[in-house]
C-alpha positions as CSV (number, residue, x, y, z in Angstrom):
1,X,164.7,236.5,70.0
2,X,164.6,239.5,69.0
3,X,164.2,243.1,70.8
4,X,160.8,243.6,71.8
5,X,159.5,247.4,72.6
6,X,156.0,248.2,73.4
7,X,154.3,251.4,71.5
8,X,151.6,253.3,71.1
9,X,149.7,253.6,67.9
10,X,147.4,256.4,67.0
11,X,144.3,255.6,64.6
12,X,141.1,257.7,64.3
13,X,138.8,255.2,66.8
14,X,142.4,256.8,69.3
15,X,145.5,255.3,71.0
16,X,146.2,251.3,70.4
17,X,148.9,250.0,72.5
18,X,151.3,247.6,71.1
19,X,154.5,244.9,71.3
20,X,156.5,244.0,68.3
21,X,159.0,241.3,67.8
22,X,161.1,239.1,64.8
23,X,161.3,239.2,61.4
24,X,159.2,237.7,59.0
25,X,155.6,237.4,57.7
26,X,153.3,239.3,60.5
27,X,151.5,237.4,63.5
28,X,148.7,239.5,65.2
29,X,148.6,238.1,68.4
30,X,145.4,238.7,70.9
31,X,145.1,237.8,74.3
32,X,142.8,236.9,76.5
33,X,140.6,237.8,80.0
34,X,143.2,239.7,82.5
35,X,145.6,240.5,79.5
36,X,147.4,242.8,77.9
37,X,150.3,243.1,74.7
38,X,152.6,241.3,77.5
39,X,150.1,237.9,77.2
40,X,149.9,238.5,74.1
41,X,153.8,238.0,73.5
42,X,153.9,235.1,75.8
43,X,151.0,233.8,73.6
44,X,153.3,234.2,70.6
45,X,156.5,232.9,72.4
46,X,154.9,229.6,73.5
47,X,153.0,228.8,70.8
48,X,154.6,230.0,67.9
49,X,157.7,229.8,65.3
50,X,160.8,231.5,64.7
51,X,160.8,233.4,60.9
52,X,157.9,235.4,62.1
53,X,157.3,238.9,63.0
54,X,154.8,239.1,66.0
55,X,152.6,242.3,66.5
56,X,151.0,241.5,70.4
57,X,148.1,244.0,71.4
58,X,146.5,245.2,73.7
59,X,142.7,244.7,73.2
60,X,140.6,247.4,74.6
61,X,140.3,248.3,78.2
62,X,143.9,246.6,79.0
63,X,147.0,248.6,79.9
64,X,148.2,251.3,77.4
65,X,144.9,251.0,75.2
66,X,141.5,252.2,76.1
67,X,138.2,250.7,76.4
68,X,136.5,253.4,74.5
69,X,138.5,252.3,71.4
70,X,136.6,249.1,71.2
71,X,133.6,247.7,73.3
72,X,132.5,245.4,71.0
73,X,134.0,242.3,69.1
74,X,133.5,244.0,66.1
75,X,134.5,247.5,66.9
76,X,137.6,245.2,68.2
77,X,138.2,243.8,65.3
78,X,138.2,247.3,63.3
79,X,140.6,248.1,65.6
80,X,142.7,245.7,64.9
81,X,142.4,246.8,60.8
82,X,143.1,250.4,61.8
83,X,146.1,249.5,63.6
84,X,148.1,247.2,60.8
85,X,146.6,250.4,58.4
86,X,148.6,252.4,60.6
87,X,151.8,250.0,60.4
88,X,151.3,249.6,56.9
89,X,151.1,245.8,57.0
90,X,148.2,244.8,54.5
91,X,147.3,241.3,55.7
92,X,148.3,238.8,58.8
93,X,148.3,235.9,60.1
94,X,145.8,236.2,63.5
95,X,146.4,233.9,66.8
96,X,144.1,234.4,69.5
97,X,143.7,232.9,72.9
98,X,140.4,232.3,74.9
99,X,138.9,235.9,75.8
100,X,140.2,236.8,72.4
101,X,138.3,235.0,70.0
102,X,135.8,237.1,69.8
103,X,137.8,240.0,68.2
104,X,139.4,237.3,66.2
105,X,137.1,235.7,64.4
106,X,135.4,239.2,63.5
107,X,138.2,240.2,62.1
108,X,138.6,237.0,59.3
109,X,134.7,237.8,59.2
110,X,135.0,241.4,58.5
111,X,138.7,241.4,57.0
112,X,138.7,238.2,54.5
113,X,141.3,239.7,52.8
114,X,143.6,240.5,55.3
115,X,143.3,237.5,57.6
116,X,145.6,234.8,55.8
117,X,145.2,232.2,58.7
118,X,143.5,232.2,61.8
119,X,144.6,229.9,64.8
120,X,142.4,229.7,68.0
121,X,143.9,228.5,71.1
122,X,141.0,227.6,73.8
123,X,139.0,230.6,72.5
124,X,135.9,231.3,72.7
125,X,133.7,230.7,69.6
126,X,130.2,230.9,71.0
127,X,127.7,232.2,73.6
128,X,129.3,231.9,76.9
129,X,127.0,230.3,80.0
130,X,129.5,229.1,82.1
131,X,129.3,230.8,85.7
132,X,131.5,233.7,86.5
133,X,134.0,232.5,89.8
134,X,133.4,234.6,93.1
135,X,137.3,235.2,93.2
136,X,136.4,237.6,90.3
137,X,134.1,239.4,91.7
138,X,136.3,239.9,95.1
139,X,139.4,240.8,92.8
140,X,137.5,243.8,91.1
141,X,137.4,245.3,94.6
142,X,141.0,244.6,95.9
143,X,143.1,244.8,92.3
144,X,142.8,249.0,93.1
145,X,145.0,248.4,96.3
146,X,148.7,248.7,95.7
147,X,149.9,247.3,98.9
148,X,147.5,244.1,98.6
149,X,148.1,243.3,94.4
150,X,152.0,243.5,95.6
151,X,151.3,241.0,98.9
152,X,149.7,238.5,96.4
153,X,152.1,238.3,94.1
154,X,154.5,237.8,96.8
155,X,152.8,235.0,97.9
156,X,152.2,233.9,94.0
157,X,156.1,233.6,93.6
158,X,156.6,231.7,96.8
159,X,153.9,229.0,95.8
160,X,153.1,228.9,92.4
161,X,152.0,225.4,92.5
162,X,149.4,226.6,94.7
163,X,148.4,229.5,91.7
164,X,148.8,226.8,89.3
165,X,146.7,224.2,90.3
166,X,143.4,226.1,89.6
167,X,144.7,225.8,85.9
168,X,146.2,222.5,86.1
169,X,144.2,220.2,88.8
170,X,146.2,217.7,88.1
171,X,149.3,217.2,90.4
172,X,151.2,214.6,88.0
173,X,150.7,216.8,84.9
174,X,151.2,220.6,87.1
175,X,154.4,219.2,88.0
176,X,155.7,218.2,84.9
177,X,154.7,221.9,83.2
178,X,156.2,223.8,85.5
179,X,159.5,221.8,85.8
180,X,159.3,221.9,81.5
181,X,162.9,223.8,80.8
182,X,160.2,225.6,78.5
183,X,156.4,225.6,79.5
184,X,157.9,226.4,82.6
185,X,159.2,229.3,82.3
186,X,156.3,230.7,80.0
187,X,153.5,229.2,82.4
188,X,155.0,231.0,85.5
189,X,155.0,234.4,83.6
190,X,151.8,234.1,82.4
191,X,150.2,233.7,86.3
192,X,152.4,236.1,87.4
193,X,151.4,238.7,84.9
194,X,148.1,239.5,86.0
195,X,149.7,241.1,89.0
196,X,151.4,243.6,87.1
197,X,149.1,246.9,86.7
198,X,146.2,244.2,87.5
199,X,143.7,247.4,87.9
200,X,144.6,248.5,84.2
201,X,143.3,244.9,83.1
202,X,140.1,245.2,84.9
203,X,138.0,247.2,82.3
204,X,138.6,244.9,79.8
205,X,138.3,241.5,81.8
206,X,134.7,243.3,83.1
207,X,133.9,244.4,79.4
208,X,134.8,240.6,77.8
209,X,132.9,239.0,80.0
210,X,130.1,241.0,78.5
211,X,130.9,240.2,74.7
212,X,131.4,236.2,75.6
213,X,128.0,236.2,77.2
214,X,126.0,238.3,74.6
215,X,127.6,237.7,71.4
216,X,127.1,235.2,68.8
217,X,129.2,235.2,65.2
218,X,128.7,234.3,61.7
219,X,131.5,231.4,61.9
220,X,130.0,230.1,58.2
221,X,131.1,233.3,56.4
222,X,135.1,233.0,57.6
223,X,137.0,231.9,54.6
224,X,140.8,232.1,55.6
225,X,142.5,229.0,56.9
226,X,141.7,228.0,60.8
227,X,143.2,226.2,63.2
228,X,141.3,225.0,66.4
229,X,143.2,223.9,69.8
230,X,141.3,223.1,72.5
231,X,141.2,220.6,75.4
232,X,138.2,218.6,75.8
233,X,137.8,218.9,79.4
234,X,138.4,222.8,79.4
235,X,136.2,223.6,82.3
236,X,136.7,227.7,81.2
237,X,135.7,227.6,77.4
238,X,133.8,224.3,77.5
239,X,135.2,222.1,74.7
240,X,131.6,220.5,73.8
241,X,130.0,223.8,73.5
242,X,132.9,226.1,71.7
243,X,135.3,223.5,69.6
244,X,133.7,220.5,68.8
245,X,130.4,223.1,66.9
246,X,133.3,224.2,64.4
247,X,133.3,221.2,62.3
248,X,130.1,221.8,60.8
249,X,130.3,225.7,61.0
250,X,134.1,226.1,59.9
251,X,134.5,222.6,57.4
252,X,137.5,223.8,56.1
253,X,138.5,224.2,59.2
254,X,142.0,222.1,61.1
255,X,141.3,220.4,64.2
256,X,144.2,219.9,67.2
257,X,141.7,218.1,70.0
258,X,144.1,217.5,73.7
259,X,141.8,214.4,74.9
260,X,141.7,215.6,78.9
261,X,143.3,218.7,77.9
262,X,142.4,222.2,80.3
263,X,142.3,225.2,79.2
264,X,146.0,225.7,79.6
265,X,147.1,222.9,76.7
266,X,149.3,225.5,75.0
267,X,151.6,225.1,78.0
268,X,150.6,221.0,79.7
269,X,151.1,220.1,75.8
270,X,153.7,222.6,74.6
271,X,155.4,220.3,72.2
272,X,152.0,219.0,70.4
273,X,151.1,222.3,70.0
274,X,153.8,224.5,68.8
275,X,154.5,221.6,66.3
276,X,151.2,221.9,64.8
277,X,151.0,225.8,65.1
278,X,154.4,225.7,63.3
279,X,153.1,223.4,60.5
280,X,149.8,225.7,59.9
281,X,151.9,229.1,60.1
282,X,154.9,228.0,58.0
283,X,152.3,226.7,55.5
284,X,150.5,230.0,54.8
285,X,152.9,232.4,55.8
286,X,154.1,233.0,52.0
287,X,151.2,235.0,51.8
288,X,151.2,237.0,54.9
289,X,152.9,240.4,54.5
């Protein structure tokens, strides 16, 4: 792969902090809840192609960019437009992961022109109900502690089965992802990132929480090709209530349903995935630039 440095981008909404790496038509890559450009790489590492050149942000209120740039999935989503303006790239191919759905699919709303393909991996689509975990809530008030975020992450590298298995319940199919010469890899990283700067992740965690519970979005007006991954027994983003409505809203819309998947199915099904990401990039790519 090739070398990946992280910059800052200045547009009139202010400073947009972001990753780049390969050659190629350009991937915007968003990440999700407790992110940052780094998840957003990973995102593009284990889900995507080689031939691709991947731009990974950092939404608002995550690491290098700030909240104020972008409270809102659509002020997000302009964002997002100011920043390839700034690159001079005039239209990409978007993949977005859970958390960042929202300023994904308001960007092929708002930007029709220069969203050439649209691939949603577990995100959020809809209203989200589901209850907020108490862990959450305890983290906000301990992630400002230097000497505690660096304990846990000790004790996340000695047992990351034990981090793991509130992702992957299952012990058969945890296993067998995190001893994947691939997923593996990928998988540990991405638990183990949240650890990193965990305080600089905060604002943004706190402020999607707010869009996924208060925003709705006019899925019938996106036109550019989509693809939907999701598990149906994601317990985060409920399958029922986020991936199966997109049939009727989205017709055109591809479909990549993991029967007992979790919300982790780009890394339990790796090689299901990346196939079918590959196929749907590769296919549209000749007319992202």
């Amino acid at each position: 792969m090739s070398e990946y440095s992280v910059k800052i981008a200045e547009t009139i909404r202010g400073p947009v902090e972001y990753g780049a790496f390969g050659e190629g038509p350009v991937v915007l890559s968003l990440h999700g809840a407790m992110g940052g450009h780094d998840q957003s790489r990973l995102l593009a590492q284990t889900i995507g192609v080689e031939g691709f050149r991947t731009i990974a942000v950092s939404r608002p209120g995550y690491l290098g960019t700030p909240l104020g740039t972008g409270r809102t999935a659509s002020s997000q989503a302009d964002l997002c437009a100011l920043l390839l303006d700034t690159l001079k790239i005039e239209s990409v191919l978007v993949m977005a992961v859970s958390g960042g759905g929202p300023a994904a699919l308001e960007f092929a709303i708002r930007y029709p022109e220069r969203c050439r393909g649209l691939v949603l991996a577990s995100a959020c689509t809809d209203v989200m109900d589901t209850p907020i975990p108490f862990a959450f809530t305890v983290m906000k008030t301990l992630a400002y502690i230097p000497w505690f975020v660096s304990f846990m992450r000790r004790m996340a590298e000695k047992d990351i089965d034990k981090v793991a298995q509130r992702s992957i319940p299952d012990a058969q199919l945890r296993a067998q992802t995190l001893s994947d010469p691939e997923a593996g890899p990928l998988f540990k990283a991405l638990l183990l990132s949240a650890y990193d700067r965990m305080g600089q992740r905060l604002s943004g965690t706190t402020n999607d929480i707010e869009i996924t519970r208060s925003t709705a979005y006019g899925l019938e007006q996106i036109s550019a090709p989509v693809l939907s991954i999701h598990g149906t027994d994601d317990s985060v983003v409920p399958y029922i209530q986020h991936a199966a409505p997109l049939a009727e809203r989205i017709p055109h819309a591809e479909h990549l349903t993991i029967e007992g998947g979790e919300h982790v199915v780009i890394f339990t099904h790796l090689k299901e995935v990346r196939e079918r990401v590959g196929r749907f990039l590769t296919k549209h790519a000749h007319i992202a630039s």
